[in-house]
Short mmCIF file of the C-alpha atoms (twelve columns), coordinates in Angstrom:
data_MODEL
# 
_entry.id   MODEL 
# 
loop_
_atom_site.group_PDB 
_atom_site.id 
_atom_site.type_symbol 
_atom_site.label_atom_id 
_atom_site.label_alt_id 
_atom_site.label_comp_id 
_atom_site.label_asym_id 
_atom_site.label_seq_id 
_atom_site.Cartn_x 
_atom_site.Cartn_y 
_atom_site.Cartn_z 
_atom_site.pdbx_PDB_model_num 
ATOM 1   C CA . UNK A 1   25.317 35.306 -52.495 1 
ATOM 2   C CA . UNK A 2   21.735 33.998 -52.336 1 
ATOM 3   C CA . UNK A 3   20.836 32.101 -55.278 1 
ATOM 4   C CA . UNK A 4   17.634 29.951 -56.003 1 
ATOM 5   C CA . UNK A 5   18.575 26.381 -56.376 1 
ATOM 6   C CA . UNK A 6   15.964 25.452 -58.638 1 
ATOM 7   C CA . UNK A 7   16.423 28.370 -61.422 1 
ATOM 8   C CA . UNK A 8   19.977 29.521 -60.878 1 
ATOM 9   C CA . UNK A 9   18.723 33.165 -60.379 1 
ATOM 10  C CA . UNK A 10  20.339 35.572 -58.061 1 
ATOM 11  C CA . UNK A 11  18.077 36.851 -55.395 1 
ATOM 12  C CA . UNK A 12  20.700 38.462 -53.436 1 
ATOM 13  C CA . UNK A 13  24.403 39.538 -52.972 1 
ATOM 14  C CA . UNK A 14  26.483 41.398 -50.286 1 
ATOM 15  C CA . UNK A 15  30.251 42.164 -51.161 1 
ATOM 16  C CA . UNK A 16  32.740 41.300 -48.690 1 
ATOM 17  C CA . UNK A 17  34.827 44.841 -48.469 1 
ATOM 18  C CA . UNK A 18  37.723 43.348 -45.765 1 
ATOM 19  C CA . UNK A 19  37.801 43.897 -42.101 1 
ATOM 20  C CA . UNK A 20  36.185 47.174 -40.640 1 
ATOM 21  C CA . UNK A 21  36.776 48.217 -37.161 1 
ATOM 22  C CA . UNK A 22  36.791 45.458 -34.665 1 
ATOM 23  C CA . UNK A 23  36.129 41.579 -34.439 1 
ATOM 24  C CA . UNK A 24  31.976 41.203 -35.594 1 
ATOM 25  C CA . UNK A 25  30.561 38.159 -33.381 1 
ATOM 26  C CA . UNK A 26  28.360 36.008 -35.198 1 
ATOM 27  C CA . UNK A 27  29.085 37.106 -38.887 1 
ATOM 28  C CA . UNK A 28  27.625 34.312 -40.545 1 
ATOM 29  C CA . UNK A 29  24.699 34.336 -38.921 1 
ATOM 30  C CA . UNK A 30  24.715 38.619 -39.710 1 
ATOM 31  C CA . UNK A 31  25.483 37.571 -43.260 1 
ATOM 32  C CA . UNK A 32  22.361 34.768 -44.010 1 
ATOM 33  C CA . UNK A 33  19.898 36.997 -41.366 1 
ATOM 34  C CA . UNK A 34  21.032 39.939 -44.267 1 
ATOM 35  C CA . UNK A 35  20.259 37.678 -47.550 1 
ATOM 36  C CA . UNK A 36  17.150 36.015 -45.936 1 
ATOM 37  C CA . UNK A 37  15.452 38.885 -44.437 1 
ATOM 38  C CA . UNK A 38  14.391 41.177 -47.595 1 
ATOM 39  C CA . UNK A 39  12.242 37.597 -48.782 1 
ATOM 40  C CA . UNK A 40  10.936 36.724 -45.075 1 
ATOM 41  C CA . UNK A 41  10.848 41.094 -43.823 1 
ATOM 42  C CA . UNK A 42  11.266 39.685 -40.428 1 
ATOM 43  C CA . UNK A 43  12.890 36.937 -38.440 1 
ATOM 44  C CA . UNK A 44  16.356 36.423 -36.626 1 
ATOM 45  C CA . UNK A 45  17.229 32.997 -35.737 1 
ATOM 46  C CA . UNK A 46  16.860 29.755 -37.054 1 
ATOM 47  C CA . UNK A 47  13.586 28.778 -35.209 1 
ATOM 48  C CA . UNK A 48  12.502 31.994 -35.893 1 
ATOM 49  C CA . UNK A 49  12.920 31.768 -39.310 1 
ATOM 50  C CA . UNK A 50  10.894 28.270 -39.213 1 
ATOM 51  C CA . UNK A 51  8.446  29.883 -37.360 1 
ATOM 52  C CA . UNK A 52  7.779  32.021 -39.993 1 
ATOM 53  C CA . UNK A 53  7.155  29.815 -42.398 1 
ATOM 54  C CA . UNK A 54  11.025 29.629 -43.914 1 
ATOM 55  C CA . UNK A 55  12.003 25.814 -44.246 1 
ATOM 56  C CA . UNK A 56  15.618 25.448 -43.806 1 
ATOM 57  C CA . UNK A 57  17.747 22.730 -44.655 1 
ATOM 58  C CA . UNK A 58  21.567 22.944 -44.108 1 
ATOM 59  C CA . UNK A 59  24.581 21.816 -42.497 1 
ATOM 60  C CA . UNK A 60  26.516 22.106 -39.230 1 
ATOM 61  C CA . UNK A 61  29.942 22.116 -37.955 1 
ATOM 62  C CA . UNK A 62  31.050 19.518 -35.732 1 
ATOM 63  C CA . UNK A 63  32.307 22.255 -33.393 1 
ATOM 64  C CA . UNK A 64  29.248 24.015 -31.701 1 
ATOM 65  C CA . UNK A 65  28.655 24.163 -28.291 1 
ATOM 66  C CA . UNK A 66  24.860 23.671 -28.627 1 
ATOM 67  C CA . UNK A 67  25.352 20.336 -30.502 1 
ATOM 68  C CA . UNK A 68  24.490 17.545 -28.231 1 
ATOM 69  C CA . UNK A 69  28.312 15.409 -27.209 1 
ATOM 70  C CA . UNK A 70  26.234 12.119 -28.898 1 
ATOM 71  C CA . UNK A 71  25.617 13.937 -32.314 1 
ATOM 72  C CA . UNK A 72  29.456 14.837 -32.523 1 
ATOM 73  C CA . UNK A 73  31.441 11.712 -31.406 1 
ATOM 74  C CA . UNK A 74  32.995 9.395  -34.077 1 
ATOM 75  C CA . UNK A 75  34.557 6.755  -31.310 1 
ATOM 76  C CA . UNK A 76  33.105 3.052  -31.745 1 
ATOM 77  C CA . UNK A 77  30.177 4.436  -34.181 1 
ATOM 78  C CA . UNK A 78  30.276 1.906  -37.193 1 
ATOM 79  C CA . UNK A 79  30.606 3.681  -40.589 1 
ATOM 80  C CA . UNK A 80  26.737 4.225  -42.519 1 
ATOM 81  C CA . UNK A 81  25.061 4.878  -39.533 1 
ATOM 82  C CA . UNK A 82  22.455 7.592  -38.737 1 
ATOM 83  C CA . UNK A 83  21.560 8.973  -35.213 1 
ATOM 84  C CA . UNK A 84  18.252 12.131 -35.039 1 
ATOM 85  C CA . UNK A 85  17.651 14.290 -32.710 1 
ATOM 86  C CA . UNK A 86  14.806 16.462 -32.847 1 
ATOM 87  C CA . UNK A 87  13.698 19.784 -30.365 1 
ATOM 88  C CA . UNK A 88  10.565 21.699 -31.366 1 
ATOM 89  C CA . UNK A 89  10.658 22.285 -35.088 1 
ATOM 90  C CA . UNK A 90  14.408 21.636 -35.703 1 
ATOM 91  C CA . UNK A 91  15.784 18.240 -36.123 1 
ATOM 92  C CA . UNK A 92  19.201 17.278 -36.139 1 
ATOM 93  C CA . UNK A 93  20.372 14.258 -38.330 1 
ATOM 94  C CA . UNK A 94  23.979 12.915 -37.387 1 
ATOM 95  C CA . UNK A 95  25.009 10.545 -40.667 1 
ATOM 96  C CA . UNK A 96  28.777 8.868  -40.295 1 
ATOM 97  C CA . UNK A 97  28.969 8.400  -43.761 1 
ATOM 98  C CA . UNK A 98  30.704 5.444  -45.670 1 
ATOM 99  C CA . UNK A 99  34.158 7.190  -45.777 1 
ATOM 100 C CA . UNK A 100 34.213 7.891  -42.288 1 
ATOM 101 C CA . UNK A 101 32.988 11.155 -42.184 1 
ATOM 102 C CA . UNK A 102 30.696 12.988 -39.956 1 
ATOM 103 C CA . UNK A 103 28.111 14.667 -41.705 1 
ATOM 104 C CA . UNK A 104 25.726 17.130 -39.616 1 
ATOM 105 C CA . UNK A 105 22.948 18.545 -40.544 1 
ATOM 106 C CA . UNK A 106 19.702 20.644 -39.218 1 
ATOM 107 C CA . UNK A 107 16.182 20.478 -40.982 1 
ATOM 108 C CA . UNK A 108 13.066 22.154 -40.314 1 
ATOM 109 C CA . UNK A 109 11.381 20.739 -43.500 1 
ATOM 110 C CA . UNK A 110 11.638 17.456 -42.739 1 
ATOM 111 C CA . UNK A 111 8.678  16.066 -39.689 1 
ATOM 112 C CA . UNK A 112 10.878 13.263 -37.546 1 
ATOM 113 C CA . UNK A 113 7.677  10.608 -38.796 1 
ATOM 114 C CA . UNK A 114 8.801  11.210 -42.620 1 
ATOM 115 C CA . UNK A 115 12.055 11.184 -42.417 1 
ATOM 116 C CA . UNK A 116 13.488 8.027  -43.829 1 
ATOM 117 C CA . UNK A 117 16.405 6.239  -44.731 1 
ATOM 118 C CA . UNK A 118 17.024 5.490  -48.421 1 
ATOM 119 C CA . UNK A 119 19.486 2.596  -49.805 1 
ATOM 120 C CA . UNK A 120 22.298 3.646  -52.599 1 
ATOM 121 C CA . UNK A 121 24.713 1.555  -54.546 1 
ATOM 122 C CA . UNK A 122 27.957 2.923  -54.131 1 
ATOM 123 C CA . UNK A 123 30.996 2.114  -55.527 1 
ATOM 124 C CA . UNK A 124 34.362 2.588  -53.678 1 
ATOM 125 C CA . UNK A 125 36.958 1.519  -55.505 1 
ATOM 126 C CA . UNK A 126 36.073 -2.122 -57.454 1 
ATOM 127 C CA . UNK A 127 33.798 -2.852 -54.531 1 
ATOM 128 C CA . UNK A 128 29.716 -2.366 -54.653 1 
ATOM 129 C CA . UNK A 129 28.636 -1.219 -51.284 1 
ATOM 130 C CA . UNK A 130 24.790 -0.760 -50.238 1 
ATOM 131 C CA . UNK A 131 24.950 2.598  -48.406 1 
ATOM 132 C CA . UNK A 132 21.542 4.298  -46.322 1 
ATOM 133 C CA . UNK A 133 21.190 7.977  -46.630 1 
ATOM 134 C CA . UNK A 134 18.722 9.282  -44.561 1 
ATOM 135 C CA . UNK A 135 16.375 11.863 -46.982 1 
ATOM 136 C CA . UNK A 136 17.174 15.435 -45.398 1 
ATOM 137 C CA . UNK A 137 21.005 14.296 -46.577 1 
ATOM 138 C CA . UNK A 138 19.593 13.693 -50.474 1 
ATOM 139 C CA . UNK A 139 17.339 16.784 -50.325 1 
ATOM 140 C CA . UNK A 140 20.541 19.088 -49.289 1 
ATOM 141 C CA . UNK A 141 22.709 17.258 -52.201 1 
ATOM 142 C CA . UNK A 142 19.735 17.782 -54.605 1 
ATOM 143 C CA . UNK A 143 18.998 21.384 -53.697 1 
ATOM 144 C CA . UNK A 144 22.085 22.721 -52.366 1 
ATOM 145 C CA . UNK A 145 24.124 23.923 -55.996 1 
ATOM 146 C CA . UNK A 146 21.993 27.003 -56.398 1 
ATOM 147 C CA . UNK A 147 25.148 29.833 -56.149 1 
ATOM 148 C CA . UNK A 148 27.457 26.691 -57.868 1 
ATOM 149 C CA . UNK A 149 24.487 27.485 -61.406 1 
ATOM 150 C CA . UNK A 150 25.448 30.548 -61.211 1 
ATOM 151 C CA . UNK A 151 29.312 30.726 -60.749 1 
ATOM 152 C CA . UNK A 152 29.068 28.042 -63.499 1 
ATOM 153 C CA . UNK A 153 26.504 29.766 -65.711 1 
ATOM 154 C CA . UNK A 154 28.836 32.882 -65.231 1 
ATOM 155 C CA . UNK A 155 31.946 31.410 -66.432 1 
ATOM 156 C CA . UNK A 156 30.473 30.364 -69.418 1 
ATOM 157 C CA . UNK A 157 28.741 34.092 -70.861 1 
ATOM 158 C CA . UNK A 158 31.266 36.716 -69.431 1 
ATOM 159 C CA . UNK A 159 32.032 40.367 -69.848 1 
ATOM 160 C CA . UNK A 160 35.256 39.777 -67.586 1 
ATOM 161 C CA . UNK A 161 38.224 41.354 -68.657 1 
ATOM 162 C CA . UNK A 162 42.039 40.765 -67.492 1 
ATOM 163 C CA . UNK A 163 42.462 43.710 -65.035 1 
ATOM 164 C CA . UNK A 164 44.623 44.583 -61.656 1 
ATOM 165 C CA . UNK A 165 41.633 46.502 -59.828 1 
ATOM 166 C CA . UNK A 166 39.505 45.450 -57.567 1 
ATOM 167 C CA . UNK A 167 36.823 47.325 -57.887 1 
ATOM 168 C CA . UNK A 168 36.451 47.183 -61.688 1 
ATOM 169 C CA . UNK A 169 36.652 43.420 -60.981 1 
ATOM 170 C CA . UNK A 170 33.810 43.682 -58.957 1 
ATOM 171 C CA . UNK A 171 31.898 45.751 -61.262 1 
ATOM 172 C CA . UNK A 172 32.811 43.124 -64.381 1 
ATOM 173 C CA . UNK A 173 31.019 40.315 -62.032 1 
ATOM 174 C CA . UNK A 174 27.478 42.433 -61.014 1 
ATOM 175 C CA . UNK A 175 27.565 43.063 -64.959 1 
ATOM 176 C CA . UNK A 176 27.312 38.807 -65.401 1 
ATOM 177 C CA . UNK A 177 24.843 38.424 -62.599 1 
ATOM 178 C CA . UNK A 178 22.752 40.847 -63.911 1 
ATOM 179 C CA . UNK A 179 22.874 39.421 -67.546 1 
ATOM 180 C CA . UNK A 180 22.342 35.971 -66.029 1 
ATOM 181 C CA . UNK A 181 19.444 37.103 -64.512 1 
ATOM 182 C CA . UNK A 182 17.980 38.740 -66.948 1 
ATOM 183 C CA . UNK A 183 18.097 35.681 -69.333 1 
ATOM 184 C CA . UNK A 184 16.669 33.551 -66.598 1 
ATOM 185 C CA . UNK A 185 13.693 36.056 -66.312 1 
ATOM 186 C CA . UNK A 186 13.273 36.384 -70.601 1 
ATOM 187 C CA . UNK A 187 13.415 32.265 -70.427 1 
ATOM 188 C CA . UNK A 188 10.723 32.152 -67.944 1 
ATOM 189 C CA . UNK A 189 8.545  34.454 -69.471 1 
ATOM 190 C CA . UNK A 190 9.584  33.098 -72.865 1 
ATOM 191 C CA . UNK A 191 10.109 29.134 -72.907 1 
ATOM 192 C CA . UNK A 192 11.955 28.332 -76.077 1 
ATOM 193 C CA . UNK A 193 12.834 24.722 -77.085 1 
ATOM 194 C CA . UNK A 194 16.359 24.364 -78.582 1 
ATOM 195 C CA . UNK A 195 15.202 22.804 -81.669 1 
ATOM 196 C CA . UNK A 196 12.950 25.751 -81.924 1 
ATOM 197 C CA . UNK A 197 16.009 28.426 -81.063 1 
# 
């Protein structure tokens, strides 16, 4: 599902159907490229995609083989610390986190002069701790709940009904996207205030 993160709506959707015919290579990438593409009408890769004019901002698993060895190790790194790496466009930020947890992620919205490191009270447990986030980190916690609106937003106004097939299942949730989106459109087109409702 591709979902705007800013006004819940649902731009696009592709049904997962189970396995068909051999192993795909690269599915995710088939699956984004798929929900991206009717937006951009071109691009294929990541850089691609920036070079378009598509800002990206998401995260990475510790296990690619194009991730440099320094972005991925934990050993002897102190916890809150922040390492970038930057080619072209794309720039990696490499945040061991507070909790001792390696937190990857890739930007092309971000120029390596602006991005800075922002203090946070935290508290774990009874104790106050200072914590620096570096900003792409914020700006992907900020923006990234776009499909969780709409699962959410779903739950709430529902046509679902209890039922044992699949495909009727399916057909109950394009019925609450639709009506979702529909109500986001009217309330764009139609701002109400609640005290006016």
């Amino acid at each position: 599902m591709c979902a705007d993160c800013e006004t819940g709506m649902t731009l696009n959707l592709q049904m997962y159907c189970g396995k068909c015919g051999g192993k795909e290579d690269n599915q995710g990438f088939r699956v984004v490229r798929d929900m991206v593409l009717p937006m951009l009408c071109r691009g294929t890769k990541f850089t691609v995609l920036a070079s378009c004019g598509c800002q990206l901002l998401g995260t990475m698993r510790i296990n690619r083989k194009e991730l440099p060895d320094e972005a991925k190790t934990i050993k002897g790194r102190t916890p809150d610390t922040t390492i970038f790496f930057s080619k072209g466009k794309c720039k990696l930020i490499s945040y061991f986190n507070e909790k001792k947890k390696l937190v990857l992620v890739l930007s092309t919205c971000h120029e390596k002069n602006e991005i800075e490191v922002v203090e946070q009270d935290v508290f774990i447990g009874k104790d106050k701790l200072t914590i620096h986030k570096p900003q792409p980190i914020l700006d992907y916690n900020h923006k990234m709940g776009g499909v969780d609106t709409v699962d959410q937003m779903t739950r709430y106004y529902t046509c679902r009904r209890r039922t044992n097939r699949w495909n009727i299942r399916a057909l109950y949730d394009m019925i609450d996207i639709a009506a979702l989106n529909a109500y986001k459109t009217y309330s764009n087109y139609h701002p109400c205030k609640r005290v006016d409702f």
